[in-house]
N, C-alpha and C positions, 0 to 999 in steps of 0.2 A: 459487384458488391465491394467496400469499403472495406482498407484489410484493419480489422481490428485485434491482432495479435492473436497469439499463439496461448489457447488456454490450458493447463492442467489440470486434473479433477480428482477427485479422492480416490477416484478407482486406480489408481496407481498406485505403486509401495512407497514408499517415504525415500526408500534411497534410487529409486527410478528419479524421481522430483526431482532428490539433490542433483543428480547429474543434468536433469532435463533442462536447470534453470542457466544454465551454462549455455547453452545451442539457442538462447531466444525464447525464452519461454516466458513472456510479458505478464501473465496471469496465472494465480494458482488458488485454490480454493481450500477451504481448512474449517474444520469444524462441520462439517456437512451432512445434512439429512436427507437420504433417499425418496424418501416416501411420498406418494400422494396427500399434501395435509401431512406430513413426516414430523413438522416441529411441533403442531398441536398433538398429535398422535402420539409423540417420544413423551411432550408430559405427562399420559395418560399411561405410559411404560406400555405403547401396542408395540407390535412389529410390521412396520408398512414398507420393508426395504423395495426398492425397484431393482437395483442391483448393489451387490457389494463393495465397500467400502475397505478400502490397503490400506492408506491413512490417515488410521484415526486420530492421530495426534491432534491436539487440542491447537485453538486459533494464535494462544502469545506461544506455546511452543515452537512453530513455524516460524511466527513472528521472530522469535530468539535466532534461531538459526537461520535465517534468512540475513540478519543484521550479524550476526557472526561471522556470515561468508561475504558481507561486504554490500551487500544488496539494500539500495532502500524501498522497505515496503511503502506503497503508497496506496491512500484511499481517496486521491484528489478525484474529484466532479468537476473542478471552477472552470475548465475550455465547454463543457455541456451547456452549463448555467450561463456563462460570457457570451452565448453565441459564437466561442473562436473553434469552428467547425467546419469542413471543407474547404472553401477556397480560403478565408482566414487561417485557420490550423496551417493548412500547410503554404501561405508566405513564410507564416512564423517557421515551422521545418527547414525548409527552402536556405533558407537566410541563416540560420543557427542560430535564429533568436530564440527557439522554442525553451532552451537550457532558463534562459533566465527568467522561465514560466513552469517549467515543469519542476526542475529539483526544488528551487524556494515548495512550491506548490506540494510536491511529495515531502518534502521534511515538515511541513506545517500540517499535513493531515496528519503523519503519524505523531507527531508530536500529542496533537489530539485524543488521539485516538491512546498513546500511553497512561497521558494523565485521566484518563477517562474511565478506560479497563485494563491500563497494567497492573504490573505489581514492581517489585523493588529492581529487581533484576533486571527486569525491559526499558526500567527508565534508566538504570544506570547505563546498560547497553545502548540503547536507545540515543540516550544524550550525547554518549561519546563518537556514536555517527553522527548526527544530527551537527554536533558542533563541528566535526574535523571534515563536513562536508561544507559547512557553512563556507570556513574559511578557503573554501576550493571554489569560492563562487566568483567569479574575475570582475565582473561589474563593483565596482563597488554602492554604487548607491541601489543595487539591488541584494545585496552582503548587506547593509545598513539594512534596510527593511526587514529584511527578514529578522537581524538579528530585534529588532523592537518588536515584530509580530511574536517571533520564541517568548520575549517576555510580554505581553499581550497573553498569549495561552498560558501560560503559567499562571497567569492572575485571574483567571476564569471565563476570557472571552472564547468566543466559537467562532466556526466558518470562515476563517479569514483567510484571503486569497490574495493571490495578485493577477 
């Protein structure tokens, strides 16, 4: 089986997370509904829990302190959608080209995903990784792109990848 990282789940405490994301923890989950049918069910105010939930904290709070402790959250798809999967994906690994696929690729989902459903606080936060990551990108003509995709999502385009 294909190793697809090391997932976190709300049944955890919050401060279990913080430390957990430090030892390799590629995925974490937030905002999350237990229940069989759980997100229609929660409109309905049922109780369908499967098991308990440590934390609760809401999705941009995570997000907040995720980007606090230096972390970029990412919600890239584009190696699924590209077909760069298996023996593609990892030449790209292999080689350390992957960098100038996945940061561009993670700072432009959350970009996304701020102007999207943030608020004032995630974009400020937000932008100030976003940028001071940018400039940590050694390619330059993949630092150029990116920075015209940043202004691309600012002006209301979607799904942009590299």
């Amino acid at each position: 089986m294909p190793y697809t990282g090391i997932i976190m789940s709300t049944r955890e405490s919050a401060e279990m997370r913080r430390q957990a994301i430090n030892f390799g923890v590629s995925q974490i989950s937030a905002g999350s509904c237990t229940g069989i049918g759980g997100y229609k069910e929660e409109e309905q105010e049922k109780n369908t829990m499967q098991f308990e939930i440590s934390d609760d904290r809401k999705p941009l709070d995570v997000l907040k302190e995720l980007i606090k402790e230096g972390h970029i959250p990412s919600y890239c798809t584009a190696c699924y959608r590209q077909g760069r999967t298996g023996d593609r994906f990892m030449s790209l690994a292999k080689t350390g080209n992957i960098q100038n696929v996945c940061t561009p690729n993670a700072l432009m989902t959350l970009l996304e995903y701020i102007l999207d459903y943030g608020d004032e606080e995630l974009y400020g936060l937000g932008m100030k990784l976003i940028e001071g990551e940018t400039e940590n990108i050694g390619r330059e003509d993949v630092r150029d792109l990116l920075k015209r995709n940043i202004e691309r999502l600012k002006l209301g385009e979607r799904d942009l990848f590299v």
